[in-house]
MARPAPA-370133 format. One record per residue: x, y, z of N, C-alpha, C in turn. Coordinates in pm, 1 decimal. Each point is the difference from the previous one (the first is absolute). Layout:
// MARPAPA-370133
        nX        nY        nZ       caX       caY       caZ        cX        cY        cZ
         X         Y         Z         X         Y         Z         X         Y         Z
...
This chain:
// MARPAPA-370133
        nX        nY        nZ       caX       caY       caZ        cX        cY        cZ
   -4527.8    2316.6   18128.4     -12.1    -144.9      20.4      68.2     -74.8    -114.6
      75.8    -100.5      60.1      66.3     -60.3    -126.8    -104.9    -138.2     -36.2
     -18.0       3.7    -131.3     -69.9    -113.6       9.3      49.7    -149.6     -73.9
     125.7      -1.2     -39.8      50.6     -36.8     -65.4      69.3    -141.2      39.3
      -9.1       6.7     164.0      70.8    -145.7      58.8    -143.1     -59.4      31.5
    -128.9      26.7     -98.7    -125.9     -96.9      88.3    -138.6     130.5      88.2
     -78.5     -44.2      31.7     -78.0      77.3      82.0    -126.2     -96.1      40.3
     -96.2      74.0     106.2    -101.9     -65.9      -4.8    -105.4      22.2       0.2
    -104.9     -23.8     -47.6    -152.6     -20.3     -81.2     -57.4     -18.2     118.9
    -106.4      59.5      64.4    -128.4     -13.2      40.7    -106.1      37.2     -34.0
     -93.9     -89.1      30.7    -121.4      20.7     -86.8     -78.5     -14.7     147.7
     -73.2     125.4      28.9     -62.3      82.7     137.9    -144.0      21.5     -43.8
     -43.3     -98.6      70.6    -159.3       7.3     -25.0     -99.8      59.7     121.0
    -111.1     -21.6       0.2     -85.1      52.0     109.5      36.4     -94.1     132.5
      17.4     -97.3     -30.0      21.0    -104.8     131.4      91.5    -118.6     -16.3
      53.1      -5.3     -91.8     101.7     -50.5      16.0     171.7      54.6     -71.7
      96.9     -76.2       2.1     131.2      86.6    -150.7      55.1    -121.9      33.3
      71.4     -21.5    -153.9      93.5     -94.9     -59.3     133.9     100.4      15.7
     142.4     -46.8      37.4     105.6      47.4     -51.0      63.2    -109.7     -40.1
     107.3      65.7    -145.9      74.0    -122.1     -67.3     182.1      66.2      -1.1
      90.4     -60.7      21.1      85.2      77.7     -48.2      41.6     -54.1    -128.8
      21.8      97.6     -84.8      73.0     -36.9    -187.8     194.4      60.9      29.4
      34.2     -75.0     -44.7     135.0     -14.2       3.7     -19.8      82.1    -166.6
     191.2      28.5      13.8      73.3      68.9    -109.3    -108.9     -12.7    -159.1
     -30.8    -152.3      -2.9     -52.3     -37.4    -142.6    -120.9       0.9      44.0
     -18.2      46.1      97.4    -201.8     -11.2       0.9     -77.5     -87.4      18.4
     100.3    -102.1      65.3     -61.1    -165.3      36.7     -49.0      31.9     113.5
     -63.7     -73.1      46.5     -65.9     -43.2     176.4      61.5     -49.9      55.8
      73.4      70.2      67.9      89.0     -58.8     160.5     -94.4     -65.0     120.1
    -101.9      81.2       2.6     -53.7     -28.1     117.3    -111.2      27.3      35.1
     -81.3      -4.3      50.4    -132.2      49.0       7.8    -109.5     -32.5     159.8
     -92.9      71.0      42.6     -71.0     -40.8      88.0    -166.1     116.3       6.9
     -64.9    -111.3      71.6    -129.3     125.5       0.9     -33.6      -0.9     114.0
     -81.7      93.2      91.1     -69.5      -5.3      84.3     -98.7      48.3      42.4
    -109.3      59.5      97.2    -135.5      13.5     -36.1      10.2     175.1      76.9
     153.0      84.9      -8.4      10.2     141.4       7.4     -39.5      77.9     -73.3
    -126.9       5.5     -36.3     -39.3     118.3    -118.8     -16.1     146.4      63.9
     -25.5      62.9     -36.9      12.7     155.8      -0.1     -70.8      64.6     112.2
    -152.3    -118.5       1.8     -73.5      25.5      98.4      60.9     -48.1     157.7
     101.5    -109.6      10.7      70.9     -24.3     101.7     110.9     106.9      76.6
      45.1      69.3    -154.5     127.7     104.4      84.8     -70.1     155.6      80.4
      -2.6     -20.8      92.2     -19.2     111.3     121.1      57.4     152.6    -116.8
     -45.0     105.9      61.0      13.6     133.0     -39.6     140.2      34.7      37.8
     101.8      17.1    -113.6     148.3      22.5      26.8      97.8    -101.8      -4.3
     -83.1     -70.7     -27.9      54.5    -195.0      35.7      61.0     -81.5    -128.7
      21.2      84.0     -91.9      37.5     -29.3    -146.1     161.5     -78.6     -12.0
      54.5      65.9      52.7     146.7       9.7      -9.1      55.9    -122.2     106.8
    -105.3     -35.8     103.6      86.9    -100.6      65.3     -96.8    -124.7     -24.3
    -117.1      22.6    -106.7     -56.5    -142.0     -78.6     102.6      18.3    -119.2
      87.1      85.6     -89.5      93.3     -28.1     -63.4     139.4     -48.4      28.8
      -8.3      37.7     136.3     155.6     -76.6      67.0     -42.0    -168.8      -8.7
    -129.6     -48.9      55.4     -20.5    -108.5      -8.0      55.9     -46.9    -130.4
     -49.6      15.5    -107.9      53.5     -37.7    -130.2     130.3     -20.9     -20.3
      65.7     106.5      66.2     156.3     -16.8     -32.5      81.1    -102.9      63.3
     -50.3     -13.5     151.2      15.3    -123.3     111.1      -4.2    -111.7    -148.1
     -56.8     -11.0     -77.6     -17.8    -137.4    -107.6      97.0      29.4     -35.7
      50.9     110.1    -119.4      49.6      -0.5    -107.2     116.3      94.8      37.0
       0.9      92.2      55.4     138.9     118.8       7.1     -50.2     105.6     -35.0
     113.2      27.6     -21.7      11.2     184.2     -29.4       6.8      36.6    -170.0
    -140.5     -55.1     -36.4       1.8       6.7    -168.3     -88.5     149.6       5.3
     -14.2      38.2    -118.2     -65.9     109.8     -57.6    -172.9    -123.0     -38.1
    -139.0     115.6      60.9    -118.9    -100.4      -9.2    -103.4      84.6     -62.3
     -58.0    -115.2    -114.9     -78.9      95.2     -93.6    -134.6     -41.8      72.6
     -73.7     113.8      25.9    -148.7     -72.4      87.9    -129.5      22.2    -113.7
     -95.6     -70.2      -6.1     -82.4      24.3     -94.5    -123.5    -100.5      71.0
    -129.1      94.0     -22.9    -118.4     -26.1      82.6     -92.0     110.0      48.9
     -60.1     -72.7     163.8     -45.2      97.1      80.2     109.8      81.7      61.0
     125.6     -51.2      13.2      76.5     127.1      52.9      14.9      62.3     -31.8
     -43.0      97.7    -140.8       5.0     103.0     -60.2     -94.1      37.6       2.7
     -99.4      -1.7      84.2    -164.7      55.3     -17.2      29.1     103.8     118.2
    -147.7      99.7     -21.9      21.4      40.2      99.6      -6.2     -31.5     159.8
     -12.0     -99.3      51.4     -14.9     -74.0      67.4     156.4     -72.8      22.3
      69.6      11.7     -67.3     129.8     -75.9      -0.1     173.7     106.6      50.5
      89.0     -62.8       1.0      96.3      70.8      56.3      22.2     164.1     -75.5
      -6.5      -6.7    -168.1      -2.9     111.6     -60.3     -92.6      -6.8     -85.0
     -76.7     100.6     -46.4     -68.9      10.5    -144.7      -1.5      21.5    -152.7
      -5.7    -126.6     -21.8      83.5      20.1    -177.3     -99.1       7.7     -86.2
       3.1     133.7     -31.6    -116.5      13.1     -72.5     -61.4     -53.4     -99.9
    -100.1     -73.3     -80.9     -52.4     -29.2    -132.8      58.2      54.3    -130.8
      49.2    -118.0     -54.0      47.9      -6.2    -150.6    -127.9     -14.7    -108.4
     -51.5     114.0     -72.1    -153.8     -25.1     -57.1      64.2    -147.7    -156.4
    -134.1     -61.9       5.0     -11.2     -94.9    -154.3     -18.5      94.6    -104.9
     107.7      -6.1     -82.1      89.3    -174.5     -26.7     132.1      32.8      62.0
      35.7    -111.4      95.4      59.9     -17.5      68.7     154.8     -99.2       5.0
     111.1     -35.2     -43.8      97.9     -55.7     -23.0     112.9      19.4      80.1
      58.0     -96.5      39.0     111.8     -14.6      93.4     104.3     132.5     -16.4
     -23.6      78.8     -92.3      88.8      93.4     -22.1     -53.5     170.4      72.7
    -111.5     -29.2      11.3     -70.6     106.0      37.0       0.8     -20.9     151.2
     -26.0    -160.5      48.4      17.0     -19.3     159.2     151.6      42.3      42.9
     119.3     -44.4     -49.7     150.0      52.8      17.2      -3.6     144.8      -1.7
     -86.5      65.0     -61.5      32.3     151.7     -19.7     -29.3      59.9     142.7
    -157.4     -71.5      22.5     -62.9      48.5     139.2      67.7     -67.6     149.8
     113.2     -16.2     -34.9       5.5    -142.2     156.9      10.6     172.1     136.1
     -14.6     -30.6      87.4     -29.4      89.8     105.2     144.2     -15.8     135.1
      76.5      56.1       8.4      75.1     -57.0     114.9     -64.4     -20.9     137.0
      17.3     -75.9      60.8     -52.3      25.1     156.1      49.5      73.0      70.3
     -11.3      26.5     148.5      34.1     115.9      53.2     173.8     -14.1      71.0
     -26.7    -134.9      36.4     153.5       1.4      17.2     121.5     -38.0     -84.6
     -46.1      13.6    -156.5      97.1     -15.9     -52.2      56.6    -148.9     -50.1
     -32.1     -53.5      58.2     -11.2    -179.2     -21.2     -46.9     -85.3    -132.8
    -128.6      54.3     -61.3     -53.0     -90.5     -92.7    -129.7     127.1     -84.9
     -29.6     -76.4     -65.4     -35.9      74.9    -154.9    -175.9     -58.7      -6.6
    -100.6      67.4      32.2    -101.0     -56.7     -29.9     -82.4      44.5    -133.3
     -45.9    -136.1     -39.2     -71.0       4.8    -134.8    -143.2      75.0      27.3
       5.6      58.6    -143.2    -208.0      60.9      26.5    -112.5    -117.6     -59.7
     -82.4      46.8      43.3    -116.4     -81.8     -69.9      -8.6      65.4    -102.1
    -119.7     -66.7    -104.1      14.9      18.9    -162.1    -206.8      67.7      54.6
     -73.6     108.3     -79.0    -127.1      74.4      50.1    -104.4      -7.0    -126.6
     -66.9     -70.7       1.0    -126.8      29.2    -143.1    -100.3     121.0      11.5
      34.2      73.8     -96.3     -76.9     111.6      -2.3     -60.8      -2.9    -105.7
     -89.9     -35.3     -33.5     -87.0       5.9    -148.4    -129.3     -12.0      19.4
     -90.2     104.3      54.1    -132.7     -66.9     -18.3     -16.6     -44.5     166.4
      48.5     -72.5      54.6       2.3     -86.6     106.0     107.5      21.6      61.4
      13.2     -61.4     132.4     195.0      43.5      93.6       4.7    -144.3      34.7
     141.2     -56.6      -8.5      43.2    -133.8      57.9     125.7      62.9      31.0
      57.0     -98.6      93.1     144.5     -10.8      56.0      46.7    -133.1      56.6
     169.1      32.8     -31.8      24.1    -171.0      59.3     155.5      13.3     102.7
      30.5     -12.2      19.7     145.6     -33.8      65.4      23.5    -128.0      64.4
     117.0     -35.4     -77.2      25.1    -114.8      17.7      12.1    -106.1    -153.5
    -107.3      28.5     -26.0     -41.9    -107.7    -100.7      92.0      37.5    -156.3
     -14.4     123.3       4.8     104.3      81.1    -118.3     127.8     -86.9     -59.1
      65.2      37.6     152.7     112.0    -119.6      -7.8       7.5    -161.4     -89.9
    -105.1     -51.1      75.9       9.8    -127.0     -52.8     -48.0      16.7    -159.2
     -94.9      58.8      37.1     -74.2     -12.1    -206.6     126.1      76.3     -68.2
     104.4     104.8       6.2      58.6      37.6     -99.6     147.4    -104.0       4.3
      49.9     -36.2     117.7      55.2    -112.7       3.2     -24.0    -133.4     -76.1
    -109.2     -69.5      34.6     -45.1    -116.1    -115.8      43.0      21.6    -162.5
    -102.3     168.8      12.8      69.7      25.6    -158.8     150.7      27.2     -13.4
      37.3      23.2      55.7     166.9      59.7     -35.4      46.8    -109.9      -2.7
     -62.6    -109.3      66.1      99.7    -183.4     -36.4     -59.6     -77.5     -44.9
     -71.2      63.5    -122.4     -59.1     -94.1    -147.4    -133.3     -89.4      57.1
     -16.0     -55.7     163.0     -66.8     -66.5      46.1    -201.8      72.3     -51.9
      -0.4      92.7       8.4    -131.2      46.5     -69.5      36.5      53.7    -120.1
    -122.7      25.7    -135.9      35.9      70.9    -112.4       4.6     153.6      53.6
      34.5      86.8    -103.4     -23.8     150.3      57.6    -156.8      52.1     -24.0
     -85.2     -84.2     -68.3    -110.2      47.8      -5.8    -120.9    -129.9      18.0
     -25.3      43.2     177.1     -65.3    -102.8      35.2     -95.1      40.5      73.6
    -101.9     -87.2     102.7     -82.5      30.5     154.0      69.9     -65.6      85.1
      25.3      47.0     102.0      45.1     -78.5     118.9    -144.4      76.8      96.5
       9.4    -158.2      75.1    -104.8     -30.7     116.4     127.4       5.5     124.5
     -19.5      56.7      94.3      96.6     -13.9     102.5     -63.6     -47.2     133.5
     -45.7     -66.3      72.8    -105.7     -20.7     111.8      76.5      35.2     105.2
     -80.9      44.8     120.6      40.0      54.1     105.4    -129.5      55.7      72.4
      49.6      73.3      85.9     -75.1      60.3     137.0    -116.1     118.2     -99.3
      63.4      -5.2    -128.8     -34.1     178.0     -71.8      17.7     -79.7    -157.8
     -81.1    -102.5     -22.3      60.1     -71.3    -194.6      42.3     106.4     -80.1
      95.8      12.5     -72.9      21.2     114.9    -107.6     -44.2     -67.4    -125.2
     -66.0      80.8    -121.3      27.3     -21.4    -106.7      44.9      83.7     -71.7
     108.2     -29.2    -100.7     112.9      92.7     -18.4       9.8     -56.7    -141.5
      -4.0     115.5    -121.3      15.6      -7.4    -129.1     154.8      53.6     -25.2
      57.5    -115.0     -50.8     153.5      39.0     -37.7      -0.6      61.8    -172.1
      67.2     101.9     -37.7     -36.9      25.7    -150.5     172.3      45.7     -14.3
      64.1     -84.6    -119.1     149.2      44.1     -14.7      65.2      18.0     119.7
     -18.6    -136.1      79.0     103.8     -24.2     135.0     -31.4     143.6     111.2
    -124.4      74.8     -34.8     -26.6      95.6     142.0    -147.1     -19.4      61.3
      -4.3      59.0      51.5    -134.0     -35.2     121.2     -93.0     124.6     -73.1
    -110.8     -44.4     -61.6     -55.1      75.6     -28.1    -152.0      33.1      51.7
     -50.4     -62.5      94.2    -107.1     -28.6      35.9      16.5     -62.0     100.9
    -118.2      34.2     120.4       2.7     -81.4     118.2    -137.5       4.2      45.7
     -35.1    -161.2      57.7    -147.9      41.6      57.8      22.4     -85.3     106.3
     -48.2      11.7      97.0      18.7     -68.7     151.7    -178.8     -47.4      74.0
      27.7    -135.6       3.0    -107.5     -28.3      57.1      -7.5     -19.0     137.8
      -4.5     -19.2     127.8      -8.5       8.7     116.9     -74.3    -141.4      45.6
      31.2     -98.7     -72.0     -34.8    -151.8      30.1      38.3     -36.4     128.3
     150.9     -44.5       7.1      37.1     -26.5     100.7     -92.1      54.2     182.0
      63.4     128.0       9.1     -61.7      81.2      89.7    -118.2     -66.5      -3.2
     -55.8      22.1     -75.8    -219.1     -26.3      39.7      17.0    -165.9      38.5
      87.6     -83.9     -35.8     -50.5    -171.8      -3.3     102.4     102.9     167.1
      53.0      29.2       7.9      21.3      15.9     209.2     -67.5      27.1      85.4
     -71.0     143.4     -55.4    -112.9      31.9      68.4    -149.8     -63.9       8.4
     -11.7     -72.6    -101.2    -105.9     -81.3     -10.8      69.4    -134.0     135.5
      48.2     -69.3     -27.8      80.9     -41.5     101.2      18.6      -3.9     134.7
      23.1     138.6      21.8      54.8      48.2     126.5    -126.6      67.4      68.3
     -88.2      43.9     -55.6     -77.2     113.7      62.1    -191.0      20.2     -89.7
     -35.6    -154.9     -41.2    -106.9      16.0     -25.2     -63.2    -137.5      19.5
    -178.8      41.4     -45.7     -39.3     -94.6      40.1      41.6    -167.9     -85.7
      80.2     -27.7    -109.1      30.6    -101.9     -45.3     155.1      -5.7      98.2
      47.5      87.5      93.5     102.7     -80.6      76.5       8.5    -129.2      11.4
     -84.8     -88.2      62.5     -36.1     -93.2      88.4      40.6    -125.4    -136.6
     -67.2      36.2    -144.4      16.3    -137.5     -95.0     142.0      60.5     -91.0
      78.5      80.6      13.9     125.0       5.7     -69.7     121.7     -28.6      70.7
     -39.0     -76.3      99.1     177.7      -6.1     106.2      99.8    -105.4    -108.1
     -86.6     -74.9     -82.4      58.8     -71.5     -79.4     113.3     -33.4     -97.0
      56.1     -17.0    -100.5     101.7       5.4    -105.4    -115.8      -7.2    -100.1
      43.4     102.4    -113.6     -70.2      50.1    -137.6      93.1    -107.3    -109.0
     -40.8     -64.3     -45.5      87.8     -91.2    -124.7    -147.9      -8.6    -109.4
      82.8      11.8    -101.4     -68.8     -55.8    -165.6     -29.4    -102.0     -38.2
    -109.4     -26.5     117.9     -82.0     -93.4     -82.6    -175.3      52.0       7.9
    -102.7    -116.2     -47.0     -87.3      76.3     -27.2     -68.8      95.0      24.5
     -40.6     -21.8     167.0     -62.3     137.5      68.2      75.0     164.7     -29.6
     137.4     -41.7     -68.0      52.6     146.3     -35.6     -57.3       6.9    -160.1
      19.9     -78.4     -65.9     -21.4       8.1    -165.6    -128.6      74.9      39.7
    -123.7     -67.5      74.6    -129.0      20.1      50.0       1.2     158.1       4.2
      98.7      63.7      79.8      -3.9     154.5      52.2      29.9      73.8    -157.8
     101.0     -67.6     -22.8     117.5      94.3    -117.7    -162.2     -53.1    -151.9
     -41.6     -69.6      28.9     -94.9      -9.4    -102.7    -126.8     121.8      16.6
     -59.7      29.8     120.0     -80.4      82.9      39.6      39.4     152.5     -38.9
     107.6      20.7      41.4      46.0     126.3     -15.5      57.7      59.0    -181.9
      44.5    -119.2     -58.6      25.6      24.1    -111.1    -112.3      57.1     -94.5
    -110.3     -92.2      54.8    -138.7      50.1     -49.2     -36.4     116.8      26.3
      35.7      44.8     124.5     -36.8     124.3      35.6     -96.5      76.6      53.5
     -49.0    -144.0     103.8     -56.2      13.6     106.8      35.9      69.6      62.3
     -61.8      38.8     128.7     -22.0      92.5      87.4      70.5     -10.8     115.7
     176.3      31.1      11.2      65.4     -43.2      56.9     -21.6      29.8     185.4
     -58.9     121.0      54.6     -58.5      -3.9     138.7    -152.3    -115.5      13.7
     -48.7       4.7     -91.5    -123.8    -111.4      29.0      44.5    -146.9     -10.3
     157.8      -5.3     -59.4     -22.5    -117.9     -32.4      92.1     -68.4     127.4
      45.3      84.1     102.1     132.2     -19.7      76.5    -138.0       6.1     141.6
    -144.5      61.9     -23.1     -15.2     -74.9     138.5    -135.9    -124.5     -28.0
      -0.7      13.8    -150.5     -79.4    -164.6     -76.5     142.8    -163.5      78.8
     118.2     101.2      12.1     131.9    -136.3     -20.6     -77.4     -84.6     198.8
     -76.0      97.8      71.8     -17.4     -14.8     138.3    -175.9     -49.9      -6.5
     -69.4      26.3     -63.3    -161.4      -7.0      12.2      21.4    -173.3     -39.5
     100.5     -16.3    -157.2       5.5    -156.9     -42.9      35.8     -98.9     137.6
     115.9      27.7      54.3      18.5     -85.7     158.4     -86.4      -5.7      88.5
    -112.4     136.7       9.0    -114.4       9.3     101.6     -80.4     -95.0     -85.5
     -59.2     -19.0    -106.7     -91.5     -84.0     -66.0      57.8    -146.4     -15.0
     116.1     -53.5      37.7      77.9    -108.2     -44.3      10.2     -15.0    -210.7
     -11.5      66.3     -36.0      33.0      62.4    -139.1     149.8     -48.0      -3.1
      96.9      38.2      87.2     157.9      11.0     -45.5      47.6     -86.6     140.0
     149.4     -65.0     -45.2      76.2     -18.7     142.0      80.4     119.2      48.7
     -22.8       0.2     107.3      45.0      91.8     110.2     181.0      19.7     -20.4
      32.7    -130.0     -64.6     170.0      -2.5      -5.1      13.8      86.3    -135.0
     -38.3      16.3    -101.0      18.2      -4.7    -141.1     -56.9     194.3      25.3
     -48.6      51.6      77.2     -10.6     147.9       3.7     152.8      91.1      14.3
      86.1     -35.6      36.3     117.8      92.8     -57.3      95.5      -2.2    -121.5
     -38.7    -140.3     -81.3      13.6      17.9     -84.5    -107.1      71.9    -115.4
    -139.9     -23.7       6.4     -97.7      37.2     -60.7      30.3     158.9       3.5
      11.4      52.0     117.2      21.6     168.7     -10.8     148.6       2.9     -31.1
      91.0     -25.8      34.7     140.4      83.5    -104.7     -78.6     -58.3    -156.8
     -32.1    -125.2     -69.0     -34.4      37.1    -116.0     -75.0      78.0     -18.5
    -107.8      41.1      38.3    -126.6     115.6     -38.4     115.5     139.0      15.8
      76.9      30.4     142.0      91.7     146.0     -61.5      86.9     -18.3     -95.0
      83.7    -127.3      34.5      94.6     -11.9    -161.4     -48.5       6.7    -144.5
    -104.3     -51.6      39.9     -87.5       7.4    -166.3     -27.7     150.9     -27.0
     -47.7      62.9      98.2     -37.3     179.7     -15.3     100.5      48.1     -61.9
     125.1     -29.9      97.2     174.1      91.4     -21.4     -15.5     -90.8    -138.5
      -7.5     -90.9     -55.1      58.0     -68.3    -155.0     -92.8      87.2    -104.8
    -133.6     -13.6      21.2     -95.6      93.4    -107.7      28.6     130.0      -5.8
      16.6      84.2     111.7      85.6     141.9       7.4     140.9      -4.2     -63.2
      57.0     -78.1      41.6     158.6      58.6     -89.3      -2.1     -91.2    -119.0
    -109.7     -59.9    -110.7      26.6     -17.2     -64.9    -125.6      89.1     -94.6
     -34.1      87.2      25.9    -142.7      86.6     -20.9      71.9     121.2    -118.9
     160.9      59.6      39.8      16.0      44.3     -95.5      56.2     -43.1    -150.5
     -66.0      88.8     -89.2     -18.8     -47.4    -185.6     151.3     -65.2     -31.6
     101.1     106.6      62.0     135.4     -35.8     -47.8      41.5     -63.1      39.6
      13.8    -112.5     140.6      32.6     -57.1      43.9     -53.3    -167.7     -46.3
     -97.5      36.8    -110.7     -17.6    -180.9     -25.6      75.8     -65.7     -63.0
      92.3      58.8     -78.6      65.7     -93.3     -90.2     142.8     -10.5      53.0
      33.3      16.7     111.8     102.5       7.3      25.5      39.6    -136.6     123.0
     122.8     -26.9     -32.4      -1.7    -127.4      91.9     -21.7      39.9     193.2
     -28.9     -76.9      50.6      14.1      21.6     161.7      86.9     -69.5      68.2
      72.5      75.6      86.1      58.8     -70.2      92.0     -34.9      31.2     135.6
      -5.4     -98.9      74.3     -13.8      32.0     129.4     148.1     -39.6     124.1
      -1.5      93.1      37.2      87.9      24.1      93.0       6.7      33.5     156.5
      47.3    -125.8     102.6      -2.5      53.7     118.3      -0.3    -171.5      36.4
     -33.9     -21.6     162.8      50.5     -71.2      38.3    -112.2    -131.3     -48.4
      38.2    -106.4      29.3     -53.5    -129.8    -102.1    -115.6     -27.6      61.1
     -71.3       6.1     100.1    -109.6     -21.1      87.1     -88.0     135.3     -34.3
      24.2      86.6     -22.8    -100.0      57.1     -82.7     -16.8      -6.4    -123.5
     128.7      12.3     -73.8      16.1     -56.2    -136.9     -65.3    -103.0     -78.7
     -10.9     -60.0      67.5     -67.3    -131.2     -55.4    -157.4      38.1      -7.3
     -68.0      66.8      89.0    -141.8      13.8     -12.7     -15.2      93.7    -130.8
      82.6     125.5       1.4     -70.0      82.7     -45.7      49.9     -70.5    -200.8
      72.5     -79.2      41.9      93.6    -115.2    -139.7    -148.0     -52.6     -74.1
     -94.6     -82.7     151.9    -106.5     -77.9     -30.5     -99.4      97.9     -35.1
     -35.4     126.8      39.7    -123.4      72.3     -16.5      57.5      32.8    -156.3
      98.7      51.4     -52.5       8.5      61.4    -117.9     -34.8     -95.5     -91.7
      68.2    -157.1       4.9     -52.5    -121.5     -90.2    -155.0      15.7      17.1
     -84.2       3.3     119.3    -101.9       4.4     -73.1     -81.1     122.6     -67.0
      70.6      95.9      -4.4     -34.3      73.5     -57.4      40.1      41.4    -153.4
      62.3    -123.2      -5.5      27.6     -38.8    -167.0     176.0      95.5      -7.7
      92.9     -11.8     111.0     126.2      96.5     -49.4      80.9     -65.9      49.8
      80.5     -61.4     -64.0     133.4    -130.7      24.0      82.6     130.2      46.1
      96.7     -15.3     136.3      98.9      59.5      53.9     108.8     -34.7      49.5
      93.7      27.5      -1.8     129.1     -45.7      60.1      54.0      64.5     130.0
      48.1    -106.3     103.5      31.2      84.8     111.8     159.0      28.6      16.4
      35.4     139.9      39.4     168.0      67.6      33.1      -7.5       3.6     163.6
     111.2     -50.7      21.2      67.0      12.7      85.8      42.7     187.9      86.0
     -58.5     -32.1      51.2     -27.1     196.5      77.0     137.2      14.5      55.1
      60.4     -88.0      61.0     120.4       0.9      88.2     156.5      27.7    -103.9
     -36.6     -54.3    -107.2     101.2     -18.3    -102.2       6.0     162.3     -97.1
    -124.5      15.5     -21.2     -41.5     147.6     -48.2      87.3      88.9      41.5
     -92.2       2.6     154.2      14.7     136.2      62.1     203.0     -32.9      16.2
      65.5     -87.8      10.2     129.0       4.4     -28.7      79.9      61.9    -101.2
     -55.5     -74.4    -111.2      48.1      53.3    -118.4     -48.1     210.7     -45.8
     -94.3      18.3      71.0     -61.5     129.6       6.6      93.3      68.8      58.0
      69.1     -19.3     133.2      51.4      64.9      91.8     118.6       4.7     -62.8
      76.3    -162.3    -100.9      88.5      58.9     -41.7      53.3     132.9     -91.1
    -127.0     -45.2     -64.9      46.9      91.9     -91.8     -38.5     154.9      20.1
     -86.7      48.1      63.3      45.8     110.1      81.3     128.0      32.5      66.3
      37.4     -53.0      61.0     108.6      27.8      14.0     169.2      18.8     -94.0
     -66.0    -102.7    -111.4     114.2      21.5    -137.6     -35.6      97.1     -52.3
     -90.1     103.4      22.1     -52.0     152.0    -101.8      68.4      75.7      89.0
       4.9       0.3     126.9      78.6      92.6      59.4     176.4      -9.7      82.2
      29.8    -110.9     -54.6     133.6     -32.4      15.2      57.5     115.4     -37.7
């Protein structure tokens, strides 16, 4: 594969993928997303959801990084263990089967405990590789699966994953507080209210069906319950990934799209930790580039 006139970056998640194409200098030509994640492509169906891509962009050489490298995905790229650095992901890239494009591995915590991430690698060693984070920081990443991820000398040295997202769905989708969360979750008090409960360290299943007994008693408004519960889990996911010793003195950034960003921005202020938010889209760019400049 020549990679040298440009290529293109996808970032292949569980349910949805971004592709971008980077020209010669690694700029953004072009870009689009849509809601084809991994779980959408049929068994064998890899290669003509990658023709789609090309229908955008052409006949470039495509670095994939995500769920499509799971096992669950077109090929399996195996786990890069922490500490983890863009140099160690270039070493591991995996070809696909037809020859087409180069998939990245996920980065694996083995210490004591097991975490894993794909996807997110990208963007956090990206940020660092373009000065935008220090090399020795926390990044908060929110999503379907929150990561918290200790950067030490620009590598991934640590990972802990909270499963926020998911539960504020299933709580949602398939329990008895369905009925008072159809709502929009925003930062204001009824969340401080949650993210205050949980920081304390209350009793986060008692306190998620207390968020339903308060509306049965007229205690709470009925509108202000989906925000009250994402703060009570955001507050959980904030006291957990900020629980380890080494991780206090270090600045935070949070990273990912701005509608979650912003909450988990507000739960950390009150939990006394000023943070700055990165741009995930810009990251995982600069990430992809420079993978690809290690193996030019």
């Amino acid at each position: 594969m020549n990679w040298s006139n440009g290529f293109i970056a996808v970032d292949w998640g569980t349910t949805n993928r971004r592709a971008y194409k980077l020209d010669a200098s690694d700029s953004c030509a072009g870009e689009f997303s849509d809601g084809k994640g991994i779980l959408s492509v049929p068994a064998g169906g890899f290669e003509t959801a990658v023709g789609e891509i090309r229908q955008h962009f052409g006949e470039l050489p495509l670095l994939l990084a995500g769920m499509v490298g799971s096992n669950r995905g077109w090929v399996e790229a195996p786990y890069v263990d922490c500490p983890a650095g863009l140099e160690e992901l270039a070493k591991a890239l995996v070809p696909a089967p037809d020859g087409s494009a180069l998939v990245v591995p996920g980065v694996a915590y083995r210490n004591g405990r097991c975490d894993v991430m794909r996807g997110e690698e990208v963007q956090i060693l990206g940020a660092a590789a373009a000065g935008e984070i220090p090399p020795d920081c926390l990044i908060c990443h929110p999503g379907t699966h929150n990561k918290w991820t200790e950067l030490e000398a620009g590598r991934i040295a640590s990972i802990r994953t909270v499963m926020t997202g998911e539960l504020f769905s299933l709580l949602k989708g398939k329990s008895i507080l369905s009925e008072l969360m159809q709502g929009e979750s925003s930062p204001g008090p009824a969340f401080a209210d949650g993210v205050k409960r949980s920081l304390s360290g209350a009793g986060l299943t008692s306190e998620l069906f207390g968020a339903r007994a308060s509306v049965l008693l007229g205690r709470a408004d009925p509108a202000d319950t989906p925000s009250f519960i994402s703060g009570l889990l955001i507050g959980e996911d904030v006291r957990v990934g900020l629980s380890g010793g080494s991780t206090r003195d270090r600045p935070v950034f949070v990273m990912g799209r701005p509608d979650l960003t912003r909450l988990y921005a507000a739960a950390l202020s009150q939990a006394g930790v000023e943070s700055s938010a990165v741009s995930g889209e810009r990251a995982f760019i600069a990430g992809a580039a420079k993978i690809v400049e290690l193996i030019r």
